[in-house]
Structure formats: C-alpha cells, structure tokens
N, C-alpha and C positions, 0 to 999 in steps of 0.2 A: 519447531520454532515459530513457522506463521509470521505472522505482520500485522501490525495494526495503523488504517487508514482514519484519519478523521475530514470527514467533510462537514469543509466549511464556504459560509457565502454571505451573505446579505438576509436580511428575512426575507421568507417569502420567495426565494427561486425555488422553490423545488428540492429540499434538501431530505426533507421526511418523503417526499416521495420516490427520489431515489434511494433511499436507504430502504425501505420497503421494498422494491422492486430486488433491489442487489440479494438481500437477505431472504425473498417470498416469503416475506411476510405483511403484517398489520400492525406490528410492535411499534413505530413509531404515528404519533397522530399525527396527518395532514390537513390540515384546515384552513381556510384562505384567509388568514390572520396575521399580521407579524408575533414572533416569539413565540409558537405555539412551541416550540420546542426549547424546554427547561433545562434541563436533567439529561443528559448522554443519554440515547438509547444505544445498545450495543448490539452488535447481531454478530455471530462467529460462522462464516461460511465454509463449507470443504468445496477444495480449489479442486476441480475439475480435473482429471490427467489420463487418456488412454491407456497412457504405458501401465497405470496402476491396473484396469481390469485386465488386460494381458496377461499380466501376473497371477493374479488370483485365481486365472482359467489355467493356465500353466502350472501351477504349483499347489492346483485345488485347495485354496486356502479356502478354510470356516471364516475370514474374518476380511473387510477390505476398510482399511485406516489410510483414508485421503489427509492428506497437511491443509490445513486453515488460512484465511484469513478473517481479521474482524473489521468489519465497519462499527464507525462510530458517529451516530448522527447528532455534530452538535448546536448551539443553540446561534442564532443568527444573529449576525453582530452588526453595529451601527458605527458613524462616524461619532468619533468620541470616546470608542469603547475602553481604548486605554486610559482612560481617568472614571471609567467607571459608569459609563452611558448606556445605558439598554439592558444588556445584559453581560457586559462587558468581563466584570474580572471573570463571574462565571465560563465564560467564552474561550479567555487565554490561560486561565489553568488546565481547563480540557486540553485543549490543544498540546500544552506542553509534556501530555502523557503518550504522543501516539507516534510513532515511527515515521510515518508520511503525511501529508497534507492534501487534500482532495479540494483545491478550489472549482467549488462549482456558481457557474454564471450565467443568468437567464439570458439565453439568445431567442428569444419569441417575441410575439406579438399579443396581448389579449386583454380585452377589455373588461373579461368576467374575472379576474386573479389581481388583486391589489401587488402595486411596485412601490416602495418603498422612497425611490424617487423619481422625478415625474416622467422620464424617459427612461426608453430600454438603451444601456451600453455598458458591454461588457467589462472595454478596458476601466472605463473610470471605475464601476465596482470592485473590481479586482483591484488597482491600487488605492481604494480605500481600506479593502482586506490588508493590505500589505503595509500601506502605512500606519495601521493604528497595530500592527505583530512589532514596528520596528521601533515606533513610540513605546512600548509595554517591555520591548528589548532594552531600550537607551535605560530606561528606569529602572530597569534589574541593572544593568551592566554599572549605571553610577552607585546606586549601593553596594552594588558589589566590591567598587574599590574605593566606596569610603573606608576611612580610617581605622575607624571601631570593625569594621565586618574585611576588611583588606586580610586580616591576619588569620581568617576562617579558608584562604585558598592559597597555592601551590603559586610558585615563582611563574611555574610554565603556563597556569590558570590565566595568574595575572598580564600577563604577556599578552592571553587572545584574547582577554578583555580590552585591555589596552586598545591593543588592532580593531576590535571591534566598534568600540567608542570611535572612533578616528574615523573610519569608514562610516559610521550613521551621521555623524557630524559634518561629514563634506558630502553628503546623498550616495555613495557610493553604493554600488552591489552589495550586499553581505554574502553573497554567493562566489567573491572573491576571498574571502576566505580558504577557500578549500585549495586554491593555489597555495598557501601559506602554510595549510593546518592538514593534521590526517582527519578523515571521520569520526574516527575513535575520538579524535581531540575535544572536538566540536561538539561530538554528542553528547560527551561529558560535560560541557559548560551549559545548554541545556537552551540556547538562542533557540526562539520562532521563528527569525529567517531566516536560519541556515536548513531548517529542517528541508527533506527533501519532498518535491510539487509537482501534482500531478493538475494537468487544468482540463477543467468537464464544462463541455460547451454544451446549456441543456435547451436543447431544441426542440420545434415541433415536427409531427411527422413524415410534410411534405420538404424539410431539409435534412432529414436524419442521413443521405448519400451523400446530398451534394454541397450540404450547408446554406447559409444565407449572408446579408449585406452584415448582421452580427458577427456572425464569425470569422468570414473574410478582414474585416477589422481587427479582431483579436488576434487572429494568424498571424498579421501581417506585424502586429507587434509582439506578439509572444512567440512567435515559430510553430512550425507541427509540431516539431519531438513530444512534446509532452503534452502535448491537446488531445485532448478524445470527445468524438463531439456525440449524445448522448439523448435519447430522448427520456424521459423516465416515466411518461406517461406512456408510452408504447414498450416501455421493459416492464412495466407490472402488467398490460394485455397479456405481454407475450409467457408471464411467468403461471397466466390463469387457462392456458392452452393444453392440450395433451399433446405429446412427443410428434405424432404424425402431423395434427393442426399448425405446431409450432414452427415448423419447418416450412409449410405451406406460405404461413404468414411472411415469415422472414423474406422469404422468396419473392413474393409477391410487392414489400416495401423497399426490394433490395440491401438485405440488410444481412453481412456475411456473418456477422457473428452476434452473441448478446452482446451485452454493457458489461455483463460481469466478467466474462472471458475477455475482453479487450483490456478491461480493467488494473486483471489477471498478471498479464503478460505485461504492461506497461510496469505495473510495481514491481515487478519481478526485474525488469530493466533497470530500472530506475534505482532499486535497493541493492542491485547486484546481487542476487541473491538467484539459488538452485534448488534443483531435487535428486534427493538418490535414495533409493530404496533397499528396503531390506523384506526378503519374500521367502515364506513356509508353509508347513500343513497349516500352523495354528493361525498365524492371519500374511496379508500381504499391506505394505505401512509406506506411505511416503512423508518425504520427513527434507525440511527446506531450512539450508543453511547457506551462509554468504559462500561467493563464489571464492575460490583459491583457500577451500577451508582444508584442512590437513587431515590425514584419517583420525590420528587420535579424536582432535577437537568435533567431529563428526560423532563417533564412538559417546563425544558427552553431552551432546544432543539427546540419545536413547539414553543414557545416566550417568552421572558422576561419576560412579567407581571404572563403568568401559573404557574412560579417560583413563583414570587414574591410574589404572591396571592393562592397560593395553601391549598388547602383543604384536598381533600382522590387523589385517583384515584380507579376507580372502573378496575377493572381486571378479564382478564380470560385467561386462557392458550389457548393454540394455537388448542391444540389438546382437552380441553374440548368444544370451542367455535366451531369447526367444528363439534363435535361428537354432540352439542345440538342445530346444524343450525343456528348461531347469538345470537346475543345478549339477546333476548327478551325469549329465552326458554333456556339460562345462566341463567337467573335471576330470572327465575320462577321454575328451577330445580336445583337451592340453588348453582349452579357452578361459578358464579360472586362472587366476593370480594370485599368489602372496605378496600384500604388498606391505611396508613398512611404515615409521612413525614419520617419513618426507613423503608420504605419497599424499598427492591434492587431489583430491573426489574430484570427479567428474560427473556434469549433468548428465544422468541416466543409469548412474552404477549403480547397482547390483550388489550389496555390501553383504559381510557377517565377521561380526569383530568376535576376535579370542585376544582372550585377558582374562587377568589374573586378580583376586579380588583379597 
C-alpha cells in the first residue's frame, strides 16, 4: 500500500531541498529562486523496518521487499493561489492526489536565501497555506452543489458538502468534520482541508534539538503532536555520510534520529496505518495497511483473488516467530495460528494466506 506525502509551503523554504534529502537524492532542483519547482518531482522511498532484516536472516530469504513511501515535491504557492496566482491551480491539483500534507515552514534566519516575504513567521505562512486550500475548497464545494452539477453526487455527498460550506462560511475548523463524517466519507469528497497534516519546522543547525523563537511560536499555536522540527540542509550532509560517519555526526549535533525516520513514524500515526509481513525462502516483504484491517482485506493487499478466495491465514507474531527461529518451529511449538475471515492483523504479524482461486 505505502502512502503518499506532498510537501508543501511558500517558495523558497526549502521544499526541494528537503525532498532531496528525504529521497538521497538530486532529482529535485534547489535554487535560491521562487518557483523553481514546476512539475511534482516524485521520489518513492522504502521505509526503513528492523523487524524486516530479522526476517530475511531467519528465513534466509533471496529477497528483502521493504513497503514505501513517496514524497512529492510540490511547487510553492502564493497568496492568491486559489484564483490562480503564482502557480496556483497547478499547486492545488497536486495536492489533491496525495494522501497526507507535509506543511513545511522556514524557521531560520538568513540573508543569502530569498523570503518571499519580508520576515520570517511561520504561523502567518502556514495560514496562508491554509487559507488559500480553503478558498480552492469553498469553489469546488459551490459548484459542486450548483444546480446543473448537484445531480452528478449522492444524497450523503451532498450532505458533507453542505456541512462543509457552513463551516468555511462561519471560519470554522474543517477538521470538524471528522466528528460528523468517517474518513472513508471525506476522502471521497476530495476537500484540501480535511486532508490529514503533518507540520515540518525547517530549521538551521544550531536549533535542530532544542528549536528556536520560530518554532516556540508555531508550537505554541499549532501544538507538538504533529510538528517535527527538521533541518534539511543537515539531512542531505547526513545522507552524503558513510554508516559509521553518519552516526558520529548525529551524535555530535544531538540528533536521535534522521528526518526520514521521524517522518516515518509520524505518518504512520497520523494515517493510522501498520505493518505485517509475510516471510520465505524466495523473499521476505512488508507490506502497510490501515490499522483494524481484517485478514481477508490484508490477503488483497498481496492481490485481488487472496481476497476473493480466502480461507484462514496462518499467523504468528513477530516476536513469537523470532523467539522460535521461523516458521517451521512456530508450528511445531503450538506458536502459529489459524485464523479466520474476523481476525484484525496485528502490527508485526507474520502472515500466509490459503485461499482458493
């Protein structure tokens, strides 16, 4: 399954260079310009997991298949963008392809990197981000139930349209919402504000611990839960390091983990979303579905017909399967399971579906 994040911001914080860094690569241009970035660059990352080399050493796989994410670095938007300023529609149709939101905000200081406007502050950029998603919302949502175009959606459609007009109209949250509506609902109507928001404070390297007068600002109004505060010019140093260096470095900046493992684990939070595996001779595979998924609908993750045709899944925890070296002394030390088409995966299982095709 994987995920797809798009980051977005203002021109000019830093957005192609953390997508660089995230991805180790060069694929996106950095230049100290507004809009250098057009056209999405896309970068598909494999998400990091111990428990996966465990596996492959255990079950001597030929093969190790980490689960993904992609970044998506899009083009940097202006006030006005909802009627088509800067680079504006371009901007909010990307956006409306990507599963999560990546608002990233320059928390620095520096006189050699052009700002777009004439001070550094996070919050105000950030609800400019927000308010021109919610401007570009109000205008999808009125055509939506005009007249001529009302008869293209569903009673229940119409309904969180409705809700939603009502709340952009009186400044409300659109994040209330989700009191009212399930996610399924929501994502189907296809709103930029509902979608779910990760905030990246991009700092320099003498606040990457402890932060700065920027960030304690944004904190203070946006809360930790979903902050990560990020330097991106010290996550592509650290991504031009070798393993030993790399550790050195961290150490040394105080820095417990990368950008991308923090990342990592936030959207995994954030989308509710797991991992469970499935591990052999021929490879070992993790594979990320939301959380309270059922075995079949796991089963159609690896394909269609495991669904279709499902039987048990034989299962074993993550941590019984190493503690009994594989499979084959799971199963003879009563730690495997048959389980059926109610049983909800668990982070860390140990899968093999039988089904009938």
């Amino acid at each position: 399954m994987g995920f797809k994040c798009g980051i977005v911001g203002l021109p000019n914080v830093g957005k192609s260079t953390l997508f660089n860094a995230l991805t180790n690569s060069t694929k996106a241009q950095a230049e100290n310009f507004p809009f250098c970035t057009i056209d999405p660059n896309i970068g598909i990352v494999p998400v990091p997991d111990e428990r996966l080399d465990k596996l492959v050493s255990i079950s001597k796989s030929k093969k190790k298949i980490n689960t993904t994410i992609s970044f998506v670095d899009i083009a940097g938007l202006v006030k006005g963008a909802s009627k088509g300023e800067g680079l504006g529609n371009k901007f909010l149709s990307h956006i409306r392809e990507v599963d999560a939101i990546i608002h990233l905000m320059r928390c620095f200081d520096s006189e050699d990197i052009q700002n777009v406007n004439p001070n550094v502050d996070p919050v105000r950029d950030l609800e400019i981000i927000e308010t021109e998603m919610r401007l570009a919302d109000l205008e999808s949502v009125e055509k939506r139930l005009d007249k001529k175009n009302k008869k293209n959606s569903s009673e229940d459609e119409i309904k969180i349209l409705e809700t939603a007009l009502e709340y952009i109209n009186k400044g409300q949250s659109m994040e209330m919402l989700y009191s009212e509506y399930s996610k399924k609902e929501l994502h189907k109507i296809g709103l930029l504000s509902t979608k779910p928001k990760l905030y990246v404070c991009n700092v320099d390297e003498k606040s990457i611990s402890e932060g700065n007068k920027y960030t304690n600002s944004f904190i203070s109004k946006f809360g930790k839960k979903n902050t990560i505060l990020i330097s991106a010019d010290i996550e592509n140093q650290i991504n031009q390091l070798e393993n030993d260096e790399k550790d050195k470095y961290m150490k040394m900046i105080k820095l417990k983990e990368t950008g991308l493992n923090t990342l990592i684990k936030k959207g995994y939070e954030l989308l509710e979303l797991e991992t469970f595996f499935t591990s052999g001779l021929e490879e070992s595979r993790a594979w990320t579905v939301p959380i309270n998924c059922t075995a079949p609908k796991a089963a159609g993750y690896i394909h269609t017909d495991f669904e279709k045709g499902f039987i048990r899944a034989e299962t074993v925890s993550f941590e019984e399967f190493v503690k009994n070296n594989g499979w084959i002394n799971s199963k003879n030390n009563g730690k495997m399971r048959l389980e059926g088409k109610d049983y909800i995966v668990k982070d860390g299982d140990i899968l093999n579906f039988r089904f009938n095709t």
